[in-house]
C-alpha positions as CSV (number, residue, x, y, z in Angstrom):
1,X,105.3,80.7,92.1
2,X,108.6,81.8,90.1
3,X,112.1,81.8,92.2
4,X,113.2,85.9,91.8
5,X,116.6,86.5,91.3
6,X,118.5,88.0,94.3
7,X,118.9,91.4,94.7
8,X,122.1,92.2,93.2
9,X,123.1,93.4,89.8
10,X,125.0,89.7,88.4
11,X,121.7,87.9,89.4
12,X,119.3,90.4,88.2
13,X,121.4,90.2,84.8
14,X,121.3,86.2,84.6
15,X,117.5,86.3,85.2
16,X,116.2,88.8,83.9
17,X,119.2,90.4,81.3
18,X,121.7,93.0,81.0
19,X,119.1,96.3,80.2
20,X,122.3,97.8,78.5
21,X,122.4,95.2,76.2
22,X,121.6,96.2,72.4
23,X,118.0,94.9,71.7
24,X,117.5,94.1,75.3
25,X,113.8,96.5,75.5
26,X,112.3,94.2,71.9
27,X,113.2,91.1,73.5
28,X,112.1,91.6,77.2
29,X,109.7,94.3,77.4
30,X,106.0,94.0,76.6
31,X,102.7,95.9,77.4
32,X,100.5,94.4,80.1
33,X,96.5,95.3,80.8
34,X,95.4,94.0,83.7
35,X,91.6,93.3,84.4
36,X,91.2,96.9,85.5
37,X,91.9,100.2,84.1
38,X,95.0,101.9,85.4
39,X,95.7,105.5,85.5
40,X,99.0,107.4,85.3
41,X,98.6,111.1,86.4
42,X,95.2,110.5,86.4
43,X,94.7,109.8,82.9
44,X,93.9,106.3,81.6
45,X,96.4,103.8,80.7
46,X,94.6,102.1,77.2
47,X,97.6,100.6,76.3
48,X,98.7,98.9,79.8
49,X,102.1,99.3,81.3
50,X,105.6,98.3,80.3
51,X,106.8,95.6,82.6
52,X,109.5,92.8,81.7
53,X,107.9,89.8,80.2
54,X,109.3,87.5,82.7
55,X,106.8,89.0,86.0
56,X,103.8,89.0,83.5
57,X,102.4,85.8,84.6
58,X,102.8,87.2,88.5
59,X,101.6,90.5,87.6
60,X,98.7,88.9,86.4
61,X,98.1,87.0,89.3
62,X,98.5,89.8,91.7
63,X,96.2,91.7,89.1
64,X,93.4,89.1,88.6
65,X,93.5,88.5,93.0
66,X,92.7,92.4,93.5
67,X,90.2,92.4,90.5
68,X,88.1,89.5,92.2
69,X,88.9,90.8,96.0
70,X,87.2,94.3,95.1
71,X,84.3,91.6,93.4
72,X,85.1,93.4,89.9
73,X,84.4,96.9,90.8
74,X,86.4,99.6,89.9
75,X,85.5,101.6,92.4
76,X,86.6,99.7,95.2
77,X,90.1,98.9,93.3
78,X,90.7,102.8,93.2
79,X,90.0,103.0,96.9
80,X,93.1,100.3,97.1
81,X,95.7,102.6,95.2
82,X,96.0,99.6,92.8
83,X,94.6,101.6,90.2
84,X,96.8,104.6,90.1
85,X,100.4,103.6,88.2
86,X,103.2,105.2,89.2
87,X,105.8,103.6,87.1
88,X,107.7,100.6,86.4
89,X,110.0,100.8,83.6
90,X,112.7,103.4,84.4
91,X,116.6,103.1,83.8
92,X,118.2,105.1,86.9
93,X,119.9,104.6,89.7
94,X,118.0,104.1,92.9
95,X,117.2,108.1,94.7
96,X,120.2,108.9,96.6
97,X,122.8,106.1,95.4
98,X,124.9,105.1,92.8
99,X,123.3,101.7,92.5
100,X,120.9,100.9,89.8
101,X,116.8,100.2,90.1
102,X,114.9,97.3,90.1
103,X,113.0,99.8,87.4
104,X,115.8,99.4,85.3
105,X,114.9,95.8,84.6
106,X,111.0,96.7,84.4
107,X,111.0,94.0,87.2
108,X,109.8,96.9,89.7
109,X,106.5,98.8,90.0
110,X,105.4,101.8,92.0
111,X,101.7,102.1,92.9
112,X,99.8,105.2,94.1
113,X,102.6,107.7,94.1
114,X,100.5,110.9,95.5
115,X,100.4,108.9,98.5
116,X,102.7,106.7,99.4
117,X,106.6,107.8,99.2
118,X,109.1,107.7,100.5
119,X,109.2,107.8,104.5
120,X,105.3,107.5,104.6
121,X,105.4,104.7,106.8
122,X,103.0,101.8,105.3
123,X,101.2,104.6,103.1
124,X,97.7,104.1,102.4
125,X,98.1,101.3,100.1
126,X,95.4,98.6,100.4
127,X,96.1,95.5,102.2
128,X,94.3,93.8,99.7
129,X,97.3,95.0,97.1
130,X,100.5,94.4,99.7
131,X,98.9,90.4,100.4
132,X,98.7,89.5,96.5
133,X,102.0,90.5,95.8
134,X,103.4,89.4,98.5
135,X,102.2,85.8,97.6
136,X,103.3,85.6,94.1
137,X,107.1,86.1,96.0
138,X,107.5,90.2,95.7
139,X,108.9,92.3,98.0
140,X,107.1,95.7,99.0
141,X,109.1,98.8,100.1
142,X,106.7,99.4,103.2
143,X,108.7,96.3,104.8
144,X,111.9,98.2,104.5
145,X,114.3,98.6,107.1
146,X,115.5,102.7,107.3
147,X,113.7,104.3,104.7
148,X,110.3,103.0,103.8
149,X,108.8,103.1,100.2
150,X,105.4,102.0,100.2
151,X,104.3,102.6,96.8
152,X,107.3,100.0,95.3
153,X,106.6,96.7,95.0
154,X,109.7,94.4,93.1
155,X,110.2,90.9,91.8
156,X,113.8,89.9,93.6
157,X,115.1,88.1,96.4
């Protein structure tokens, strides 16, 4: 399992690279497709998601785990929320602060949106999807403390 970089902006820079940085989408962005197909507003994805090349190989982990959970049946990975893409590469700051997103480094990624934001409590995300990222080292927003976020799952520290 990789080490994420801690949560704050000189780490996230040194691990994953400074998103202001000229070139820095070509060298560290790519398209992923996981084993499943993925919607966004509930329209296919055919070309995958934009992610930072660096979670890839833990995406794809996470990915493969639901995939063979829901014993390859798209059906039952809709019924997770795993299927319904919310975002991940986004440069902003984080709602309501000055401070900037795990989005911004495409090392954050929000699953089933409709039904799980903010203040939702743990949302109705499967706990198929919360246990495989959780064991390729992400954090999920429905562990916050304060405000809870349980569509956001995010590769750091």
């Amino acid at each position: 399992m990789t080490i994420w970089p801690k949560d704050n902006t000189a780490d996230k820079n040194a691990f994953y690279g400074d998103f202001h940085s000229k070139g820095w989408q070509e060298i560290n962005l790519t398209h992923y497709t996981p084993p499943f197909l993925m919607y966004y507003d509930k329209h296919p994805l055919p070309h995958g998601i934009l992610v930072h090349r660096k979670i890839v190989p833990a995406l794809s982990a996470v990915f493969k785990e639901i995939w063979d959970k829901c014993e390859h049946d798209q059906h039952k990975v809709d019924a997770t929320g795993a299927s319904d893409f919310g975002g991940c590469y986004n440069v902003r700051n984080i709602s309501g602060s000055n401070s900037w997103s795990n989005h911004s480094w495409a090392c954050a990624i929000d699953l089933s949106p409709a039904t799980n934001g903010f203040n939702t409590g743990h949302g109705t995300i499967g706990t198929v999807v919360v246990e495989a990222f959780k064991r390729q080292g992400a954090r999920w927003g429905g562990d916050y403390h304060g405000r809870k976020d349980p569509m956001h799952f995010e590769f750091v520290s």
